[in-house]
Structure formats: C-alpha cells, structure tokens
N, C-alpha and C positions, 0 to 999 in steps of 0.2 A: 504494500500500500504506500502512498503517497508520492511523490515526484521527484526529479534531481534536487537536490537540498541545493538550495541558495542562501549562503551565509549572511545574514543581515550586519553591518558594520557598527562599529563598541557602542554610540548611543545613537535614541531613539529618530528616526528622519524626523523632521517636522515638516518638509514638504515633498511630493515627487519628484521624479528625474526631470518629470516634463510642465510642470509647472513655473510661473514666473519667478523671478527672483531678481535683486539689482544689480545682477552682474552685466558687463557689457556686452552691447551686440555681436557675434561672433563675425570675424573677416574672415576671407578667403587669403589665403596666404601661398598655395603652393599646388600642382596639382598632381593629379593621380598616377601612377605609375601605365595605371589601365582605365585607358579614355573611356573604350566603349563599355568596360563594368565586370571584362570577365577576370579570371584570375589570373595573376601574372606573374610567370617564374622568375621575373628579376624581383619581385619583392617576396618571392620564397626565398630566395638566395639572400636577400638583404636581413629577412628575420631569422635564417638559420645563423648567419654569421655576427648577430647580435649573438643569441642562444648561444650557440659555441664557446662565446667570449666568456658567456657568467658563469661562474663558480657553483653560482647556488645553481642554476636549470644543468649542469652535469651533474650535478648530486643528484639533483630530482631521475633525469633518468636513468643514471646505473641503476637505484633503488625503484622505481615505480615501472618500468618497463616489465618486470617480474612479480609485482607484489600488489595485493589487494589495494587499491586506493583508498577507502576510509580505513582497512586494516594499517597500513603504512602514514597515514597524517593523522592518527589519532593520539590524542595529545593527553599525556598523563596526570597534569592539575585537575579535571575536572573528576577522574578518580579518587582522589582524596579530598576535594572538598563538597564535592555532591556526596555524601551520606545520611543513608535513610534512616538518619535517625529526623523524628518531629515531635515541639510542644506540643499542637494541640490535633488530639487524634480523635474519631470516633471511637467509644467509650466500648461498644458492644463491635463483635469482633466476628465475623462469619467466615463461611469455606463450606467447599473446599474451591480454589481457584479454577476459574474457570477454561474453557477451551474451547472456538469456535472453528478448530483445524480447517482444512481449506474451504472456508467459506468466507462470504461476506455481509458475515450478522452480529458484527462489531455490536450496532445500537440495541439490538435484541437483547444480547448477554448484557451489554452497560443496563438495560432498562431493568432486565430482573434479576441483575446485580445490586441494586439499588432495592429492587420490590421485597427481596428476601429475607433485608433487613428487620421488617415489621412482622413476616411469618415468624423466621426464628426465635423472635425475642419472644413474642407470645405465644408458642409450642414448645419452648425452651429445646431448640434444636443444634448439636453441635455441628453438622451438615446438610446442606439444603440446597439443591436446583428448582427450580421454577423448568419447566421446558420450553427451551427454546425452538422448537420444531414446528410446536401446536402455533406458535404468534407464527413463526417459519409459513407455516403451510397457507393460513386464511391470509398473509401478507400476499405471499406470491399467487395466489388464487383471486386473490381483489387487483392485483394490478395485472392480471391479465385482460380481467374485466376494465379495469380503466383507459388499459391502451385500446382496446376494443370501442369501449364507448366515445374514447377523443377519435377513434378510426371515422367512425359514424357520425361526430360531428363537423369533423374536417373534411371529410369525403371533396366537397366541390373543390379543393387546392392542389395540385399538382402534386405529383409522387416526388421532384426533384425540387418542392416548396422546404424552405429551409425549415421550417415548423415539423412538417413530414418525417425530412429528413431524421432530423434530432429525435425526433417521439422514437421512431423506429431503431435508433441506436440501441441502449440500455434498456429497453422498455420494462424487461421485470429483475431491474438489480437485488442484489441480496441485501442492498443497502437502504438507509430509511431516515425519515427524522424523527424526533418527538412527537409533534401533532401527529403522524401517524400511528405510531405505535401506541397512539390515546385511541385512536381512532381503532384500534385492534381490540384494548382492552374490554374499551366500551361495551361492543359486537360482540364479542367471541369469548370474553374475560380470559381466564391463564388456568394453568393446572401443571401439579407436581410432572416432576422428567419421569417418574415411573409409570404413571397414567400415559402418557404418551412419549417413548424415550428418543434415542438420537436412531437414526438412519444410517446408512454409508452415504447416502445423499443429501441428505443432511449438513453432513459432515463434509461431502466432496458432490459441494454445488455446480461446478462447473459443467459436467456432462448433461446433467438435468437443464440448466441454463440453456445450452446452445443449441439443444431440441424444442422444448420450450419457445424460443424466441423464433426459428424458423416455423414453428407449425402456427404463433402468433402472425409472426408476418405474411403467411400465404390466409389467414381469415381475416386478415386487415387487406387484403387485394379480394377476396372475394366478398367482405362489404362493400369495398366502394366498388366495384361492379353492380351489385343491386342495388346499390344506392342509384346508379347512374340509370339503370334500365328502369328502374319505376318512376323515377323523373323524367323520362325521355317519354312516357307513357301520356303525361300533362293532364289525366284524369283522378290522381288520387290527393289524397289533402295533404298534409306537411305529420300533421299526428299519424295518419296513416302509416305514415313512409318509414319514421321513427317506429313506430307499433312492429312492423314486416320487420327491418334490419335489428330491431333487438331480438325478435324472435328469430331469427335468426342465428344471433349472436348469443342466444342460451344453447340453443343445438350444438355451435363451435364448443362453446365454452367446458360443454361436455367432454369434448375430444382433451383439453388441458387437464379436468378433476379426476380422468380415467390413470393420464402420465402420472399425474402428482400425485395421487393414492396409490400407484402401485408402486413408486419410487420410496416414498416419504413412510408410508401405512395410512391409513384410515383414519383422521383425528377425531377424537369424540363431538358428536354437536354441542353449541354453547348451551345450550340448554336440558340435554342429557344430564341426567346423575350417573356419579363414577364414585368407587369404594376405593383410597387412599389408607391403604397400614403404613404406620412407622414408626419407630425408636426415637424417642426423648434421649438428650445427652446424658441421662443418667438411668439406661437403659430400659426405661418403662415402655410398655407398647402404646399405642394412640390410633385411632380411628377416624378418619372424617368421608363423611356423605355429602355428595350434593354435587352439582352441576360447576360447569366452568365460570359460569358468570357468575353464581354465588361464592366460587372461591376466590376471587375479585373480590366481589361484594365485602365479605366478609372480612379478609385480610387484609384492605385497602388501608392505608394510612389516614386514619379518621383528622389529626393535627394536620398533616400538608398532603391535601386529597393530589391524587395524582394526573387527575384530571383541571387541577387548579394551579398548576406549575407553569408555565412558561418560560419562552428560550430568550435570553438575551444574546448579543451579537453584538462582534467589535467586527464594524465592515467599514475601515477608516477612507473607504470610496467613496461613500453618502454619509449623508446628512445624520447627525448624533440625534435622538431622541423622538428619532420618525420611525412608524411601524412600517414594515415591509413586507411583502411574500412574493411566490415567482407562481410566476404563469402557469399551470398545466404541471402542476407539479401534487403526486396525491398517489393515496391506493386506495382507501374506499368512497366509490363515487360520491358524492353527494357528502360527505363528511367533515369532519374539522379542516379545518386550512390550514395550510405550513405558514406561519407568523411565526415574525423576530421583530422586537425591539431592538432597535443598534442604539449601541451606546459606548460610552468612553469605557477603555481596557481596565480602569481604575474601580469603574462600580460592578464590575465583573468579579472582580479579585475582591471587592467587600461584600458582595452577595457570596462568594464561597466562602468565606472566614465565617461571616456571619449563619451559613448553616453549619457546616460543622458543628461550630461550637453549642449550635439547636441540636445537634446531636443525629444530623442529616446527610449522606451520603450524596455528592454530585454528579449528576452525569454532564461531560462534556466533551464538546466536538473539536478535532485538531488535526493537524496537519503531521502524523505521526512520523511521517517517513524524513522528516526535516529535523538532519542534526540530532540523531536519536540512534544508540548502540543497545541492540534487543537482550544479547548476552550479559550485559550488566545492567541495563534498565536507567540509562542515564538521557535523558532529555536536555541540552545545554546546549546554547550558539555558541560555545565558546568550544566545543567538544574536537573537532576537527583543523587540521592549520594548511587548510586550502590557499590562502591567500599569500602565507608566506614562503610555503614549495615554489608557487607558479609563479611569484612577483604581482601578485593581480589585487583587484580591489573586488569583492561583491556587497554593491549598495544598492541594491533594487530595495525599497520600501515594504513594508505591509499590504500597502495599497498598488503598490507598482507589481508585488507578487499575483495579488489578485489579478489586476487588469491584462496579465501576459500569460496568466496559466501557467505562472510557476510555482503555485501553489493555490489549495483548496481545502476545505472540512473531508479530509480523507478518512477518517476512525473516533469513534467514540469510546468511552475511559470512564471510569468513577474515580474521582478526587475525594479520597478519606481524612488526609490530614494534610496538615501543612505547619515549618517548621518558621513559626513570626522570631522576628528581631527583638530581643529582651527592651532595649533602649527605646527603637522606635514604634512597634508593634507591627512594623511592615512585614509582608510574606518574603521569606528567601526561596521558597522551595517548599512543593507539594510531593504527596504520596500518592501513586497513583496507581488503582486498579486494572490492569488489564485483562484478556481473556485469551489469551495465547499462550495458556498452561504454567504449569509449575514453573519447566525450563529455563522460561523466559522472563531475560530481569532477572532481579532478587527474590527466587519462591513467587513469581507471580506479578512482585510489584515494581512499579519504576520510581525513580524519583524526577522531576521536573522542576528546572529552576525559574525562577522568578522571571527572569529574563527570557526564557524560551516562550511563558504566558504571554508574554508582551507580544511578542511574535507571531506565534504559530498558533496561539488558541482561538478559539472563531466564534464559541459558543459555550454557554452553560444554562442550564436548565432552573427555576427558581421558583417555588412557592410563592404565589401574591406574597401572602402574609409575611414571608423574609423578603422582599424584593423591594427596592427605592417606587416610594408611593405615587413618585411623580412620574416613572415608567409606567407602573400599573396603568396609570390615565389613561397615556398612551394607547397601551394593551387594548383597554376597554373603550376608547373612544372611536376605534374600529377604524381610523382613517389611514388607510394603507396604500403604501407606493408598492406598484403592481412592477415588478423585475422579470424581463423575460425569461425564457424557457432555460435559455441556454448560460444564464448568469452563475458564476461559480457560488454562489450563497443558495441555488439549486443541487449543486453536488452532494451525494449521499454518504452519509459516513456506515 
C-alpha cells in the first residue's frame, strides 16, 4: 500500500511550489542543450561527468547498485528515539492483533478494532474478533449494486466519458471509508468471526476481485444496451425504463451473490438469530442469542454511538472549516454520504488526545507507505537519508502531494496512545494499531511521530460529543462542497 515516499523537508511548507511569493520574476538566461525537447547525449555526458566528479554519488553507487534502497538509507537515530514506550495509553487493553493478509480491508479491521473495545470490557473477554468477512461480504455485495445503479444512471455518457471511465476502474475495492462502514453497521449490524469466520478469499481478495469486476463490467455494457433500446422505442415513461433496467439488474446481481457465496460462504441474514458460545478471561462459559443487528444493537457504544462519530480531514488544498464529500463515491445506494470536515492538523491531534484520554480508541486514515519501516513499526520523515545519498532536495508540500498523486488516504490504523511532552503537553509520538499481524512492527504495533501526523495523516474519526463544537456546526449545517469522483480525499483506505 501507498506510493513512492516523498520526503517532506525539516519544517512545515507554508505555501506550495506553485503559489505566489515575493520572489522575483524569473529571466531566461541560457538555452537548452535540446531545442526541439528530446533528450540529449551531450547533456548525459555533461551530468555523468558532474556524477563522476562527487565523492559522495561514487559512494552512492558502489553501495546502492547492489542493495535495497530504503534497506541501504535507512538511518539509525530514529531507532533509538522512536520508542514505544507512551504517557497516556488506553486503560483496557484487547487482542489478539489483528491480520487482514492479502486483502484490502484495512478500514474493516481498524473499525472493529475499535468496536471490540466495548464487547470485551463488558463480556470481560481476554480475546475477541468481530468478523470481518460478514461487513466483507454485504460491502462488496452493495457496491456491486452501486456500480450497477451509477451504470443505469449514467447510461446516456459515452463508454470513453471520463466519469465512465473512473467508475469502471476500482469499482468494488476492498477498500472503504467511515460513512460506509456506518452504513454496513446500520443494515446488516456485525457478528463474532466464529459465527461467520475468514475464507481463503477473504483473506486473498485478489482473485475474487478481478472476476468480480469483469462479470460487473460486461452487466454495466448490457445495461446501457437496454437502457439504449427502450429509449430508442420513444413509447415508455422514464419510471418505466428505470422499473425494466433495475429488474434487470437484480437478475445480474444474482450472477455476483452466486460468486460471492461460494467464494466467501453464506453470511447469516441481519436479521436471522445465531447461537455464539464463549470463554470469559477467567474461563467461564457464556452464551449469546440473537440476530446481527441486535448484536450491534446491543454492544454499541451507548457514550460515543458509532453512528455519531464523524471524520475530520486535514486537506490543506481547500478551505479549513468547510464540509466536503466526493461525487459518486458510496456502497449502499441510497445511504449515509462520505463527509469530512477539513480542518487544521492541530484540532486533529487535540481530538485524538482528547479521546484517548475519554478512554477511546481512534480510527484513522494515512498514507502508510510514506517513510514507514513495517519490520520495526517506525512511522518518521526523518527515517530515510534520500536526500543526502543523491544530493537532492524533496519539498513537495502536503498539499503539493495531494495535487500530483504523490500521495493519498492509503490504510486505516487505531491510535491507542500517545506519548505528550511533560513541559508542554504536546504529542511527540503515537501508538498505533495495525492489522498486519503479530510480525509486523513491534507485536502488532507501530509507533508514529509527531511529525509524520503533520504529514501523512488525512483523517480521524471523532465522536460529536469529543469533537471542537464549532466543527460539529459544520457537520450539521449540511453545506457541503461536492469534490469530484476522481479527487484523492475519494481514495479508499
């Protein structure tokens, strides 16, 4: 997951590359080696024989011609000063670590990474999964239906319409945001991994994926075929023609619930009752009866409902304190919308301090693959010395990352603790849950510095009731700047 790490430089930009500033107009001073633009061996020659000359680029490549690149610049201070140890941690303490092996259901495990919290404490449980298959399955089952029903809305736009295009790429990632996965809850509510456990497909999404998406896109060609033929017809109404192509489009949809049950198994209905046996931490047996959506119901966080959470967003491309969502972005039709309040990196970092210390587990969204060593679990821009092998500078922005695609909300995480400054109270560095096993990291967890937040984090998830009251407004005053399809604050973690 995530992209070429692009090293942000020692402090924070305060403006982009391409923004103004009082420096002078630039002159033409000299020109090109190559008029017409293509590449020119006398200026290979002239930067070899630069290279040649530095001491340090002959270092670089005896050593890097043969050896791992971030294995060969990674740099030994942030080994000894990132350590996981933190003041202020959550108090109650769960497992066993999680594992989403090759999939892409980061937000799934973050969400009932989080949810398990409230089961365990009141089943007094030493170990406890939620299954992530069951949200797994009604996810990728509703967004088959939604690429289906954006098929049948979009019908009259060309196949090579850039709308088209995009919807057809990713159409049912393994990937997801909050508002969705409320929008699961809601529906379908959750149930223990032994009630419905892992799959090999599950587990190793990919093959299911790329059948999946071809047998979607040949039922998104034969809607807009019947879309096309009944309008060509100029005798049926508009309700009609909707009424045909969704009936239609349950017949398809059939064909996807056949793949995905035989692949996945058969997840209980939300409203079915299932029988749950299990062991308390201090060996006693337990019992629970009822339906998925009563075990929801029941085990929801009564203090910070889950359904009453919202994402804040540091998207320093727009506007601080405006709510936002992206176009056409959803799995269950008709459902909750993807909203984010943006806001400054600053009340992001005091809404996670401030639940923690409510005694609140966080889920949030980041850009993992940036400046991040999985074997020790170190999260730090300072972790790598790219700049100082090659001679080079990387200053692209927050904002400059975004707007070039060198970075996006790639994975989601729980933030358990964080270790504040005695003198200042400020956060140096979080503990962070991941779901990529034991292995990975320190026993499961990473540590994140202070400054990597600044950077790479995109998103945290917040209870109204903990979150700055003048956001909430925000929230609720409903007035949202609509982000196209294809905006990276779209991208799924």
């Amino acid at each position: 997951m995530g992209t070429v790490p692009s090293r942000p430089v020692q402090h924070v930009k305060t403006e982009s590359i391409n923004e103004k500033s009082d420096k002078p107009a630039p002159s033409i001073s000299c020109s090109p080696a190559s008029a017409d633009g293509s590449l020119s061996l006398k200026s290979v020659s002239d930067w070899e024989a630069a290279a040649a000359a530095s001491a340090k680029t002959r270092l670089a490549r005896a050593i890097l011609s043969h050896s791992n690149l971030s294995n060969a610049l990674v740099r030994r201070e942030p080994f000894i000063a990132d350590v996981h140890v933190f003041n202020t941690e959550l108090d109650f303490k769960t497992g066993p670590i999680t594992n989403q092996k090759s999939s892409g259901r980061c937000w799934l495990f973050s969400t009932t990474n989080v949810l398990r919290y409230e089961i365990m404490k009141k089943l007094n449980l030493k170990e406890f999964q939620l299954s992530q298959s069951y949200l797994f399955f009604w996810d990728k089952l509703n967004k088959a239906n939604y690429y289906l029903e954006l098929s049948i809305q979009e019908a009259g736009r060309p196949l090579d319409d850039r709308l088209i295009s995009h919807l057809a790429g990713d159409l049912i990632s393994d990937g997801g945001q909050w508002d969705m996965v409320v929008n699961l809850l809601e529906n379908y509510g959750v149930v223990p991994q032994p009630v419905y456990p892992e799959s090999t497909h599950s587990s190793l999404s990919g093959p299911l994926n790329k059948l999946l998406k071809a047998k979607l896109r040949e039922h998104a060609l034969v809607l807009r075929g019947l879309s096309s033929s009944l309008r060509s017809v100029g005798q049926f109404s508009e309700g009609d023609i909707i009424a045909a192509l969704r009936s239609k489009k349950e017949e398809l949809l059939g064909e996807v619930y056949n793949v995905m049950s035989a692949t996945l198994g058969v997840p209980p209905q939300p409203n079915d009752k299932f029988v749950w046996d299990y062991y308390d931490k201090d060996g006693k047996a337990g019992r629970w009866e009822g339906s998925a959506k009563q075990f929801y119901t029941t085990f929801s966080n009564k203090h910070y409902p889950t359904s009453d959470s919202f994402s804040l967003i540091n998207d320093p491309r727009n506007s601080f304190s405006r709510l936002y969502t992206v176009d056409k972005l959803g799995n269950v039709w008709g459902g909750r919308p993807v909203l984010y309040v943006n806001t400054e990196i600053e009340n992001m970092k005091n809404a996670v301090i401030k639940m923690l210390k409510a005694g609140q587990p966080v889920f949030f969204g980041c850009d993992v693959g940036q400046f991040s060593e999985s074997s020790s679990g170190i999260m730090d821009t300072e972790l790598f010395e790219y700049e100082n092998a090659f001679d080079i500078s990387l200053s692209l922005s927050k904002a400059d990352r975004l707007r070039t695609n060198e970075s996006a909300m790639t994975h989601a995480m729980v933030i358990s603790g964080v270790h504040l400054d005695p003198q200042s109270g400020k956060p140096l560095r979080y503990k962070v849950e991941n779901s990529w096993g034991e292995n990975s990291g320190e026993k499961g967890f990473y540590v994140m510095t202070d400054r990597w937040f600044d950077e790479f984090v995109y998103q945290v998830v917040v209870p109204k009731t903990l979150a700055p009251k003048e956001l909430v407004k925000v929230l609720e005053g409903g007035d949202k700047v609509v982000l196209p399809p294809w905006d990276p604050m779209g991208s799924l973690a």
